[in-house]
N, C-alpha and C positions, 0 to 999 in steps of 0.2 A: 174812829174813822179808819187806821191804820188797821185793825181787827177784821173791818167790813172789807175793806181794798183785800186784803189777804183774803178772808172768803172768797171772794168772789173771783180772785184767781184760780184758788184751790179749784171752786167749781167749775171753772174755764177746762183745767188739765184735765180734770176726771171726765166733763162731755165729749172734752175731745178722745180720751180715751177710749171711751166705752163705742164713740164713733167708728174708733177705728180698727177696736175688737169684730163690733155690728158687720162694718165693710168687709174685715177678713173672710170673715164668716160666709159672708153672701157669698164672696168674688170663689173663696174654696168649694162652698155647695155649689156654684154655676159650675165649675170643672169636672166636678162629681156627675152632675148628670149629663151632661156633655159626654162623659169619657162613657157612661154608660150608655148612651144613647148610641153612638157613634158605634158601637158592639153590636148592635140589636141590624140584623138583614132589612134590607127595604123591601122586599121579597124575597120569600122561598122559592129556589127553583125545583120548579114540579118533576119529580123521577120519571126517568125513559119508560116509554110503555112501546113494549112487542106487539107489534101487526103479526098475525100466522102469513107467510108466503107460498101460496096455494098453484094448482094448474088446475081450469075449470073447463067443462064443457056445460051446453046447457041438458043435456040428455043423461049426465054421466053423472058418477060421486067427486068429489076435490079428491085430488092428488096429493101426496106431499111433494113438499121441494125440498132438497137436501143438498148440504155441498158435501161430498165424498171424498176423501182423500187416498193415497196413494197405498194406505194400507186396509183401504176398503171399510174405513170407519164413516159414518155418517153423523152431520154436525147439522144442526137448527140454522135457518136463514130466515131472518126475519126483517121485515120494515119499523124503523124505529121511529118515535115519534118524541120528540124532548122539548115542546112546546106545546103552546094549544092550538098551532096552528097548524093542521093534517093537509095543504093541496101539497105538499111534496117532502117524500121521507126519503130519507136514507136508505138503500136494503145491503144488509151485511151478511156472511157467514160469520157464525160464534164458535170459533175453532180453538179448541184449548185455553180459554179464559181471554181472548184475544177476539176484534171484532175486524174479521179481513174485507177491506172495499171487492164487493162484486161489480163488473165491468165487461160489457160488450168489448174482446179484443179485434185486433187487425186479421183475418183471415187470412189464411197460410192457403197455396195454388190448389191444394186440392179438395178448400172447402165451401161446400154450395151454401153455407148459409154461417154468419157469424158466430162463434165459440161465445158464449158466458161462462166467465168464472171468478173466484174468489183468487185474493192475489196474495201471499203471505209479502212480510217484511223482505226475507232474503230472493224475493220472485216468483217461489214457487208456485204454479197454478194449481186449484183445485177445485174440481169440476163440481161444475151446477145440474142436475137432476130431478125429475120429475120421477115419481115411482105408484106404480099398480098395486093394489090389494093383494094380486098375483104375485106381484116382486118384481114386474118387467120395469126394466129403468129404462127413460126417457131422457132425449139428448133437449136441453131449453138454448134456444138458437135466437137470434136475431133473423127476422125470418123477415121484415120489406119496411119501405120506408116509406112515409108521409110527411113532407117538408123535414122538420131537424127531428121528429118521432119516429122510432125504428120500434116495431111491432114486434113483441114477444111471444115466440110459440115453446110447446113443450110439443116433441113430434117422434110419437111412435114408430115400430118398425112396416107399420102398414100405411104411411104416409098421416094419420088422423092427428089434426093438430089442437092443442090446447091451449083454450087463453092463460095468461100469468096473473094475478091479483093477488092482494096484499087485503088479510079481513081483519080489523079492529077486534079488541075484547068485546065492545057494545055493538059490534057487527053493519061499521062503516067499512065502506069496501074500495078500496083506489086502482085504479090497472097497473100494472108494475111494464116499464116501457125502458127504452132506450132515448137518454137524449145527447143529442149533438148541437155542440154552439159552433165548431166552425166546421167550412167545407170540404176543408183536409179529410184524405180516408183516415192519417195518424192524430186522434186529439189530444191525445198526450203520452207521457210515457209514466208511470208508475213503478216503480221498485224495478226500474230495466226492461218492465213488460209496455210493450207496444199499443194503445188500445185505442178502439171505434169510438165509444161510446159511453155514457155513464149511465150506470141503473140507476132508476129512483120511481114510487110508488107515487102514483098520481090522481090528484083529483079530475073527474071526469066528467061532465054532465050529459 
């Protein structure tokens, strides 16, 4: 009797043993794939894709657009798209590894139509351009408004002006505009620079 009584404790310690091996076990593999889990992205954000930033007429070839800097180097300006969603991008110049906001500014007394330019960190501006197969450069202006939309020309020395558009790899195409949210001529100030307007490439129906 005393024999059996002892069995059956023995057997008591040992299930509870091996219970509590069993539990370690579980409660450590839960951790395990937890910690692994908790690693893994719930999504990949999808890579920037370049819009071309073009000056169009419907008679004529696309222009390029270029922001030019002060030592007469010319830098890519393109509309950027880091979603899937394209009714309104970004458009940047890509100036020495650096992507500078372009910006309708405040109009200085002697100028008939708003300046666009690319704005570095320390202020510096650096002009937005349209350019000819020939090499003539075009001055791209904020050129009239429609409610808070300021219409983008690229405008020869013979007054002909060109629209601004922004063309996908797969060849969606958005008008590249000026927007304004308030009524102030000043909408904000950027790196000390004064500005109208923000660029951004737009959908259009």
């Amino acid at each position: 009797m005393k024999t059996h009584q002892q069995t059956q404790k023995t057997s008591g310690i040992y299930a509870l043993n091996v219970l509590f091996v069993l539990s370690t076990f579980s409660v450590n593999g839960q951790i395990i794939l937890t910690k692994k889990d908790s690693n893994k992205p719930e999504t990949d954000k999808p890579a920037d894709i370049y819009w071309h930033v073009k000056a169009f007429r419907p008679e004529a070839k696309l222009l390029r657009i270029k922001a030019i800097d002060k030592e007469g180097n010319y830098h890519d300006v393109k509309a950027i798209q880091d979603s899937d969603d394209t009714s309104i991008l970004n458009v940047k110049a890509l100036v020495d590894g650096e992507r500078l906001p372009i910006k309708m500014i405040v109009k200085g007394a002697n100028d008939r139509f708003y300046p666009v330019k690319a704005i570095a960190k320390n202020g510096t501006l650096v002009d937005i351009k349209a350019i000819t197969e020939d090499g003539e450069i075009m001055g791209v202006k904020g050129f009239s408004r429609s409610g808070n939309i300021i219409n983008l020309r690229a405008i020869t020395k013979n007054n002909r002006y060109y629209n601004v558009i922004a063309i996908s790899p797969q060849g969606k195409v958005n008008a590249v505009k000026g927007i304004k949210m308030f009524d102030s001529e000043e909408e904000a100030v950027i790196n000390g620079v004064s500005i109208y307007a923000h660029i951004k490439a737009i959908h259009q129906d």
